[in-house]
C-alpha positions, 0 to 999 in steps of 0.5 A, a space after each residue: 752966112 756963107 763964111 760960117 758955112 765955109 767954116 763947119 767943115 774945117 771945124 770938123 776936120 779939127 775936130 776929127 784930128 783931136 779924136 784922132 789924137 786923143 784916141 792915139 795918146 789914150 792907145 799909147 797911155 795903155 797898160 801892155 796888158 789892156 793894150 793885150 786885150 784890146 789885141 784879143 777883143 779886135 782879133 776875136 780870140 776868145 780862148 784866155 781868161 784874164 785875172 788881174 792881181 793887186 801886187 806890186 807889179 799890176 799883174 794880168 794873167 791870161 790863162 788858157 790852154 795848148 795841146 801837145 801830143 794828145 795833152 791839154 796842158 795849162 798855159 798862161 801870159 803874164 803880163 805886168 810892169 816890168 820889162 818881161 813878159 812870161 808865156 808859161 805852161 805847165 808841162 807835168 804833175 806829180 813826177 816820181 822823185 826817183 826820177 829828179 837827178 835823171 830830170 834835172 838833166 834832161 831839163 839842162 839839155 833841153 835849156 842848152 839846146 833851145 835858146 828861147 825856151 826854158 824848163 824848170 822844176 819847182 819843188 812841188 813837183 811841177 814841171 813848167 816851161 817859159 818863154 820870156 819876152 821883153 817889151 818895155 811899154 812902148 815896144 810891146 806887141 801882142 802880135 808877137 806873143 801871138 806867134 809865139 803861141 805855135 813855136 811853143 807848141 810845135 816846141 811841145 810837140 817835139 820834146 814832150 814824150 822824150 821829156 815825159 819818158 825820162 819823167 815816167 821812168 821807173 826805177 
């Protein structure tokens, strides 16, 4: 009796390891955008709304919202199988179209100047900038767009009425 005794607590310690194991290889296995809402879930950041697409891609989308110089804008992660993964926020609608040559030219100054960061406008008349992170799947971390969130907004903050003069101009 006393040898079985002897044993339960090493059986233990073997099973402890397996659970471990597996619920390291199951982490590893996650997709980069489970692998983001887990992030979220432990860190209780509740402010995205997660949809997932049925592209080719296996695209997630987490959308949410940032605030530069008094503006709530749109904002979203797009996370998918591919090697990059797009912080996006809309920055302006509707622009006068008087006003795309003089746009266009502050866009490609802004792009010039900041590295990490590029605008662009869409021929609905959107303005959209973009942070594009690369991560395969084994260097994928959440943490990361996490910091990145304050960058962009103090990014926002800097340009955003310089950009929205240039966009509200009248001609």
């Amino acid at each position: 009796m006393e040898k079985s005794t002897e044993k339960e607590p090493k059986l233990e310690k073997q099973a402890e390891k397996l659970i471990e194991k597996k619920e390291a290889a199951a982490a590893e296995g996650a997709t980069k955008a489970e692998k983001f809402q887990a992030f979220l879930k432990e860190n209780d950041i509740n402010f995205f709304e997660s949809q997932a697409l049925s592209d080719e891609f296996h695209t997630t989308i987490f959308r949410s919202r940032i605030e530069a110089k008094g503006q709530i804008l749109p904002m979203a992660i797009f996370i998918d199988d591919s090697i990059f993964t797009i912080i996006r926020t809309q920055v302006a609608t509707g622009i006068n179209e008087k006003n795309i040559d003089s746009i266009k030219s502050h866009l490609n100054m802004l792009n010039a100047e900041y590295k990490i960061f590029k605008y662009y406008l869409r021929e609905d008349g959107n303005i959209y900038l973009d942070v594009c992170i690369p991560f395969v799947d084994e260097t994928f971390d959440s943490r990361m767009i996490q910091t990145l969130l304050p960058i962009l907004v103090q990014q926002l903050e800097t340009v955003y009425e310089d950009l929205m003069a240039v966009v509200w101009a009248k001609k």
